[in-house]
DRENDO-1510 file (C-alpha; in Angstrom, 1 decimal, always signed):
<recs>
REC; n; res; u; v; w
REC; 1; UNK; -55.2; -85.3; +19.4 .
REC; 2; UNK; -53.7; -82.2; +17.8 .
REC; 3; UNK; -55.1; -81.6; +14.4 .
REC; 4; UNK; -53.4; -78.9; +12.7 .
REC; 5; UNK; -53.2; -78.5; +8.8 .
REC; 6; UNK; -50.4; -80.5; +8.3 .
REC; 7; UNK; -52.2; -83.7; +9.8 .
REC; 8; UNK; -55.3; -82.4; +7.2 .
REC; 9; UNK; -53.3; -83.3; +4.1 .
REC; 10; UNK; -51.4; -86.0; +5.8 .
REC; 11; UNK; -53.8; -88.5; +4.5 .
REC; 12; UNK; -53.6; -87.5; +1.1 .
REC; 13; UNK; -49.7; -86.7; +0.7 .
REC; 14; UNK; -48.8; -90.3; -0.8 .
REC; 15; UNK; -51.6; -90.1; -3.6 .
REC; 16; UNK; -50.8; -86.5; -4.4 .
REC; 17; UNK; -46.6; -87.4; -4.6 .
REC; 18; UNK; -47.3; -90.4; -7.1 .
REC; 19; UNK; -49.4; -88.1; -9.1 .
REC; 20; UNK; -47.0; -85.7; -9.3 .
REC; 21; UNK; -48.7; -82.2; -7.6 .
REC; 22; UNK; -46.1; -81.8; -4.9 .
REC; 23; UNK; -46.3; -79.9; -2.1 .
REC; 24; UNK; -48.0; -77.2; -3.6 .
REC; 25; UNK; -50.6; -80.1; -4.8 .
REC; 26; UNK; -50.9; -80.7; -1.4 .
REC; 27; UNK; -51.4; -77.6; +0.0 .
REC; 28; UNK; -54.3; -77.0; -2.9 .
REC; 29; UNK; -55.8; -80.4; -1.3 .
REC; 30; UNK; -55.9; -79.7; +2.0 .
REC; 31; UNK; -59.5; -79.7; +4.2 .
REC; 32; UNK; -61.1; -80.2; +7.3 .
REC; 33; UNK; -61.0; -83.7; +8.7 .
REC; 34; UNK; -63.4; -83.9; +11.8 .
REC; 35; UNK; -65.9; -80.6; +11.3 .
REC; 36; UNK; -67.5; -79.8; +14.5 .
REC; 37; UNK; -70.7; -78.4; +15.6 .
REC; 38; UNK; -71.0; -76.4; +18.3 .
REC; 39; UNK; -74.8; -77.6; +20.3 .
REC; 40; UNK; -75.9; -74.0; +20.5 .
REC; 41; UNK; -76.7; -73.7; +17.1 .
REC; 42; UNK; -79.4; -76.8; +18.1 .
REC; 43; UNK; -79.7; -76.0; +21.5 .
REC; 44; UNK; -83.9; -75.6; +21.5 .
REC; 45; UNK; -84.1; -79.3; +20.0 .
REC; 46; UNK; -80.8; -80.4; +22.3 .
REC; 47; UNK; -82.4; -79.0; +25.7 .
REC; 48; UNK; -86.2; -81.4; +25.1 .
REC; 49; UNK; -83.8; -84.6; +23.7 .
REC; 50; UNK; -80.3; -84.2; +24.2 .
REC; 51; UNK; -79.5; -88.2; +23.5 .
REC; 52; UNK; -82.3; -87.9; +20.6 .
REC; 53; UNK; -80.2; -84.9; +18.8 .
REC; 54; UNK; -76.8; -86.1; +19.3 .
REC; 55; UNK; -78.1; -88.9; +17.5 .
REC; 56; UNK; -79.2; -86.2; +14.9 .
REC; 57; UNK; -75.8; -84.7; +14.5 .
REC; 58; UNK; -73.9; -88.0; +14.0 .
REC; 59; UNK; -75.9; -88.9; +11.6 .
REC; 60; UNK; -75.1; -86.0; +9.3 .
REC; 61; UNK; -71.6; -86.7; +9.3 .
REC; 62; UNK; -70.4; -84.9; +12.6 .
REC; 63; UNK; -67.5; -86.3; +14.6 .
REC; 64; UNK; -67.0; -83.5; +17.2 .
REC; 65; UNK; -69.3; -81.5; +19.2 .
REC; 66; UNK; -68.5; -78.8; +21.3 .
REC; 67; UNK; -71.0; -78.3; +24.3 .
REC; 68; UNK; -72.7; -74.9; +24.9 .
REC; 69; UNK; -76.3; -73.9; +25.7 .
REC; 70; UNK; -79.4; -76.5; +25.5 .
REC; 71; UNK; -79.6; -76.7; +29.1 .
REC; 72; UNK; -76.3; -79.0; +29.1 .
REC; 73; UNK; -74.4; -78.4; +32.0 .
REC; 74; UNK; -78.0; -79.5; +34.6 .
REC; 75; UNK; -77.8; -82.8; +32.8 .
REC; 76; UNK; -76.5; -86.1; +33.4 .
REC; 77; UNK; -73.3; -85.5; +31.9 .
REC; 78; UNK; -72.2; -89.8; +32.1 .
REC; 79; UNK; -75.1; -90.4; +30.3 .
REC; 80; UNK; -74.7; -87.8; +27.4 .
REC; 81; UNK; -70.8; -89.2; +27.5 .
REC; 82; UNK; -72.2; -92.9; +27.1 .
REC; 83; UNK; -74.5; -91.8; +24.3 .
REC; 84; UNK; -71.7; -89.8; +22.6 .
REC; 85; UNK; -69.1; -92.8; +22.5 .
REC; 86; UNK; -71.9; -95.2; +21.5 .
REC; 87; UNK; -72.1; -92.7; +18.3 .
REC; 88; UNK; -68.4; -92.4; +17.5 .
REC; 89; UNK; -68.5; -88.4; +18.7 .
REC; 90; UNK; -66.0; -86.6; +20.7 .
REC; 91; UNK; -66.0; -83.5; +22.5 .
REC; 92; UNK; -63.1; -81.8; +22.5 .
REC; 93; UNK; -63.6; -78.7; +24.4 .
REC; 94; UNK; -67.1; -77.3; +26.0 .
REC; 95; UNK; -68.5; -73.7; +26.6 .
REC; 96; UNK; -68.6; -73.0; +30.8 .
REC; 97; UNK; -70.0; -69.5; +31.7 .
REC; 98; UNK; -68.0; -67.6; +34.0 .
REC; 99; UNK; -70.3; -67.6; +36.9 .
REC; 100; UNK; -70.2; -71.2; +37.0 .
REC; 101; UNK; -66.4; -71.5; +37.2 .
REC; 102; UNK; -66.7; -68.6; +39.8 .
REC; 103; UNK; -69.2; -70.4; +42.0 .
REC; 104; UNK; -67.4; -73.8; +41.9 .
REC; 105; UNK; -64.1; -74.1; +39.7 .
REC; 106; UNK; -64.0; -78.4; +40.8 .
REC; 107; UNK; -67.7; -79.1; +39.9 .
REC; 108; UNK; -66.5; -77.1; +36.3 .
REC; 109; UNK; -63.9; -79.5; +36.1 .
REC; 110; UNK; -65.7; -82.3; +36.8 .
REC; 111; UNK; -68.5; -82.1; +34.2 .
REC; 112; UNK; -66.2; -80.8; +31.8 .
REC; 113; UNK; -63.8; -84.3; +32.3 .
REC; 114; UNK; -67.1; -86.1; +32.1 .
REC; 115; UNK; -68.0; -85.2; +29.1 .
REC; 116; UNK; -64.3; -86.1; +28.3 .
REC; 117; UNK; -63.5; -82.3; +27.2 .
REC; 118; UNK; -60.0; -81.4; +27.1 .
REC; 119; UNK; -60.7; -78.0; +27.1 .
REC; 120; UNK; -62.7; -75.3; +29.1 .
REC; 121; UNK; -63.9; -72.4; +27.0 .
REC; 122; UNK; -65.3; -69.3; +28.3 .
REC; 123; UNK; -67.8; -68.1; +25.8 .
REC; 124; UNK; -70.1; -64.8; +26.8 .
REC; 125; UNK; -69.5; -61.5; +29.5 .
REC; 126; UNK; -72.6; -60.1; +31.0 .
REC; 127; UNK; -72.5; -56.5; +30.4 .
REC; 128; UNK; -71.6; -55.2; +33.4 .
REC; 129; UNK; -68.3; -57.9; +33.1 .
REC; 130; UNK; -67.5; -55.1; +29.7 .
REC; 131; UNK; -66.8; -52.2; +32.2 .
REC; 132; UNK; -64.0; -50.6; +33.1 .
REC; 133; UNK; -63.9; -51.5; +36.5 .
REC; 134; UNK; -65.7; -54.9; +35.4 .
REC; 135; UNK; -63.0; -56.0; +32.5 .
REC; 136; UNK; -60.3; -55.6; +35.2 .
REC; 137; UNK; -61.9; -58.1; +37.1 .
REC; 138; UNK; -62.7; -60.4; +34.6 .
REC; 139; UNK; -59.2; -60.7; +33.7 .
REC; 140; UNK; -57.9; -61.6; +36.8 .
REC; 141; UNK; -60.4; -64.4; +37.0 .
REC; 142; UNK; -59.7; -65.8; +33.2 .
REC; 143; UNK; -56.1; -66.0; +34.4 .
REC; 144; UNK; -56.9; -67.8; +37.9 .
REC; 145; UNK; -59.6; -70.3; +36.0 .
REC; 146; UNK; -56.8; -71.1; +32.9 .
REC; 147; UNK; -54.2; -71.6; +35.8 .
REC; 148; UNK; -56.7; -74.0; +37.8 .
REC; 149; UNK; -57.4; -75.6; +34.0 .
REC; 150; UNK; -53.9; -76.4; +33.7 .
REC; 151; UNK; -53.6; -77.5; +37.1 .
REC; 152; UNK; -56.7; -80.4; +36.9 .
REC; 153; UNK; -54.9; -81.0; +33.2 .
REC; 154; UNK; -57.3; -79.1; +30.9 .
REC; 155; UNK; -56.6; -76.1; +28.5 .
REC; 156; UNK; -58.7; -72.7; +28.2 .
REC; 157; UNK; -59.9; -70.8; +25.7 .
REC; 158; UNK; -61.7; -67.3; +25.3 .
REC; 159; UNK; -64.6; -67.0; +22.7 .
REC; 160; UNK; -65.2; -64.2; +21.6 .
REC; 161; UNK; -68.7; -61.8; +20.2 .
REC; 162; UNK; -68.4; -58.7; +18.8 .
REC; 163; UNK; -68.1; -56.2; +21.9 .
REC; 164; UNK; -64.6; -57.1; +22.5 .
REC; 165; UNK; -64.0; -55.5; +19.3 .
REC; 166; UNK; -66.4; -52.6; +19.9 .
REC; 167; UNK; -65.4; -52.0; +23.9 .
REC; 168; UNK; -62.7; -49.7; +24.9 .
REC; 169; UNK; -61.2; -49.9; +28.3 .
REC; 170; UNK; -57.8; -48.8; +29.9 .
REC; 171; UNK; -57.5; -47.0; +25.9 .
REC; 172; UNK; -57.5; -50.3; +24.4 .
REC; 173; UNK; -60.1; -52.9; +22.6 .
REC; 174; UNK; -61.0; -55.9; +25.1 .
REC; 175; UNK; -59.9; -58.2; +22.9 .
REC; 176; UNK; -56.5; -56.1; +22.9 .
REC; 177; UNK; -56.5; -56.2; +26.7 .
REC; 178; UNK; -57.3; -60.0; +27.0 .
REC; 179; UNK; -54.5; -60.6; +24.3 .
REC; 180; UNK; -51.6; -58.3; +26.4 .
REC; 181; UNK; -53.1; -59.2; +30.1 .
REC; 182; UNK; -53.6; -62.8; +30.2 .
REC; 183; UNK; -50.8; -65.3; +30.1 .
REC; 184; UNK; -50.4; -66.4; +26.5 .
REC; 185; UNK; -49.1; -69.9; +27.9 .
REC; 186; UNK; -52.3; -70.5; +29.6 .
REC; 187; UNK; -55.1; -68.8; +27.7 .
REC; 188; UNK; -55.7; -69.9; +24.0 .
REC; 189; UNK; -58.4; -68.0; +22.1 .
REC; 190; UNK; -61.8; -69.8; +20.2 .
REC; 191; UNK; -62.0; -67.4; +17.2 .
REC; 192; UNK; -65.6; -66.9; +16.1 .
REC; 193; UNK; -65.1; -65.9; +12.4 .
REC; 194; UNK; -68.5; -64.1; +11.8 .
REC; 195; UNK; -68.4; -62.1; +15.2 .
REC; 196; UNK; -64.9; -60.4; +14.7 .
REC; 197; UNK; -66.5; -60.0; +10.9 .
REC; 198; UNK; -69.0; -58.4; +12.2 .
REC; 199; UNK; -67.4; -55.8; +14.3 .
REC; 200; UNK; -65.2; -55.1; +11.5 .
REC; 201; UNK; -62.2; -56.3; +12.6 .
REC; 202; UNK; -59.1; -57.6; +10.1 .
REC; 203; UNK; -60.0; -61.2; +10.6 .
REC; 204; UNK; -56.8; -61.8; +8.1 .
REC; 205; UNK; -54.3; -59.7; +10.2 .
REC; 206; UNK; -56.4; -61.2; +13.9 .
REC; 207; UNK; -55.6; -64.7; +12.7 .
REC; 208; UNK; -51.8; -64.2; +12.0 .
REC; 209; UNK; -51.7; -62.0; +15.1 .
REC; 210; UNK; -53.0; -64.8; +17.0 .
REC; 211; UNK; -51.5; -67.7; +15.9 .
REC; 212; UNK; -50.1; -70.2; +18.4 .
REC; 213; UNK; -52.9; -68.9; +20.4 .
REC; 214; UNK; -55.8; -69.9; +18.3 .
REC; 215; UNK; -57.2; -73.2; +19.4 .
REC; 216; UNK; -60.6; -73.5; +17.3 .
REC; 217; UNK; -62.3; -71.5; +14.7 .
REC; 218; UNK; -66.3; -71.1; +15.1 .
REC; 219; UNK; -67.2; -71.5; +11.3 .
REC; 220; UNK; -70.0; -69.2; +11.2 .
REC; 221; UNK; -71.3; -68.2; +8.2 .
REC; 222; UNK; -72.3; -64.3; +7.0 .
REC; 223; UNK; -74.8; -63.2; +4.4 .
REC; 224; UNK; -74.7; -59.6; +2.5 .
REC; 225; UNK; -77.3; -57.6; +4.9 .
REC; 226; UNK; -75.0; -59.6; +7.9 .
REC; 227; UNK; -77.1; -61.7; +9.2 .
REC; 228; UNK; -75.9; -65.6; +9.9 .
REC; 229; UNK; -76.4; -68.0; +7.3 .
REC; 230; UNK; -75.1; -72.3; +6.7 .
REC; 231; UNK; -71.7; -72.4; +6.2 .
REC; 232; UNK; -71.7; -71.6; +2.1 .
REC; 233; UNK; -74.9; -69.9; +2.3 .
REC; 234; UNK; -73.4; -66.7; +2.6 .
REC; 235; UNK; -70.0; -64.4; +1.6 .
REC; 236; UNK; -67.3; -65.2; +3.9 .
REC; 237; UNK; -64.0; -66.9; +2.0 .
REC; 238; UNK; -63.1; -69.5; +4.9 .
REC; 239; UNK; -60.8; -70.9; +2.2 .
REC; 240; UNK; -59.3; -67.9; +2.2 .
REC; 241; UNK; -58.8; -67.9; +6.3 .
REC; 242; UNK; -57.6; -71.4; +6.7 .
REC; 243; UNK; -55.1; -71.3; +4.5 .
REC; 244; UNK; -53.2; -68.8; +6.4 .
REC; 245; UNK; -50.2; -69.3; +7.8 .
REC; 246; UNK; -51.8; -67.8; +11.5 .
REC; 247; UNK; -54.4; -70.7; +11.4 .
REC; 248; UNK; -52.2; -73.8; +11.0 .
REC; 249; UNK; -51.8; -74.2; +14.1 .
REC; 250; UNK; -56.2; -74.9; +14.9 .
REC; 251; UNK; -57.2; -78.1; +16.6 .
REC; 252; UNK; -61.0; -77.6; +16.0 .
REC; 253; UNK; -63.7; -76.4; +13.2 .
REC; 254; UNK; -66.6; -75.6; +14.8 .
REC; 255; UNK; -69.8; -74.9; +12.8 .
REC; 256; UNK; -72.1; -72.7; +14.9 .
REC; 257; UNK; -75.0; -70.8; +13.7 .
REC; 258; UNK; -76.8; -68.9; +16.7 .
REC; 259; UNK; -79.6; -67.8; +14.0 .
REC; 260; UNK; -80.5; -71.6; +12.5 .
REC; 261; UNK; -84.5; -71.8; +11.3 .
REC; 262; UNK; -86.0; -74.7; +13.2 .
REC; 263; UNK; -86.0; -78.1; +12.3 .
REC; 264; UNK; -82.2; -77.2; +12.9 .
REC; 265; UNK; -80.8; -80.5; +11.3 .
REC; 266; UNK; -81.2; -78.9; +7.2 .
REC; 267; UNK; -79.6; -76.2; +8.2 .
REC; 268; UNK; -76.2; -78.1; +9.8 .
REC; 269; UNK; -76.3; -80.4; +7.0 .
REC; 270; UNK; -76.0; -77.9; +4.8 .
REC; 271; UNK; -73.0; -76.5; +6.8 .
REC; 272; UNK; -71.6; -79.9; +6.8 .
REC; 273; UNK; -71.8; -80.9; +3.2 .
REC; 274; UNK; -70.4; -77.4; +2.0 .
REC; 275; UNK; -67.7; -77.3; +4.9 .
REC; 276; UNK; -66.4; -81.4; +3.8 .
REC; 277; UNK; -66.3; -80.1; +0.1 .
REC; 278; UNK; -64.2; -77.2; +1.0 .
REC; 279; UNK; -60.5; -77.5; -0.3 .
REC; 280; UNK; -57.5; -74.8; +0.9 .
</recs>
């Protein structure tokens, strides 16, 4: 199911008309319905008890997950499917490296429909993937796997780090080259906030550029020296971000936080908490 930001103040458009705030009462009112968490961030606990931390997770409050990391894709990926709809969680999309959906696109497909994903998302390049010759390459095959995607009825998605910002090739970005070379009605992009903050980029300007392309946001937090921190922990105005008219159009809030202190779970709480209390 689509949700976009007008289904995020859907809800709460018949209290807010009867109370007078209008559409711009609304708009002040509008949040995140089902925050995500993407499994890397708990991916040491996830990869010793996988049905043991998705128990974890819904717990705190979490209705989606997104898989990535943790050992996921050796698993028994019925079972992890059985445990997630005895706990109420979803998982709309999950992470697939590209050497696995080079090796065997169907077996991709497969655990990705398993785990009743709708959505295949490439998430890392190994460095000789960022070369010149390498990107060229790469592109070709994001192209083919998004047109297989489509084909077995999935969508795909590109997540990005920072070196797509920080990479030239052919005179241009990566991320400028996977935006003009790769078919915009096939390949969707996974913005991770902190990463493009990171490398400096405009996020503003990126998520209005992007627009009907975004599919999910990784909610990432960053603190003042630019490390990661908990979703409010640190200096980034996702208010600020969501609210734009380039990011109406997300499906998925992911929180991810690749630097979480073990035991993991205080540290997505927190992300959760501040994330559900967060009104644009």
């Amino acid at each position: 199911m689509t949700m976009n930001r007008r289904a995020f103040i859907a809800g709460a458009g018949g209290m807010m008309a009867m109370s007078g705030l209008g559409l711009a009462g609304m708009a002040r009112a509008a949040r995140v319905r089902a925050i995500g968490l993407q499994l890397y961030t708990v991916r040491e606990l996830f990869a010793i008890d996988p049905i043991g931390t998705l128990e974890k997770v819904a717990r705190v409050g979490y209705r989606e997950v997104e898989f990535g990391g943790g050992n996921y894709d050796t698993m028994d990926h019925a079972k992890l499917r059985a445990a997630m709809d005895r706990l109420h969680l979803r998982a709309p999309s999950a992470h697939v490296p590209y050497d696995l959906m080079a090796k065997d696109f169907p077996a991709a497909v497969r655990m990705v429909k398993t785990l009743g994903a709708q959505t295949i998302v490439l998430p890392w390049l190994a460095e000789e993937q960022r070369t010149e010759t390498g990107f060229g390459a790469v592109i070709a095959g994001i192209n083919r796997f998004a047109a297989q995607a489509r084909e077995a009825g999935l969508g795909f998605a590109y997540h990005n780090h920072d070196f797509e910002f920080l990479s030239q090739s052919g005179g241009k970005t990566l991320y400028d080259r996977l935006l003009s070379e790769t078919d915009p009605g096939l390949v969707r992009m996974e913005l991770d906030l902190y990463w493009a903050l990171h490398a400096g980029a405009d996020v503003p300007a990126l998520i209005d550029r992007l627009s009907s392309r975004l599919y999910a946001f990784h909610v990432k937090d960053m603190k003042k020296d630019g490390s990661m921190a908990a979703v409010g922990a640190g200096t980034v105005d996702f208010a600020a971000l969501f609210k734009l008219p380039g990011a109406s159009g997300v499906e998925h809030f992911y929180v991810e936080n690749d630097q979480a202190p073990a035991p993991y779970i205080p540290d997505i709480t927190t992300s959760f908490r501040n994330l559900s209390a967060l009104r644009f």
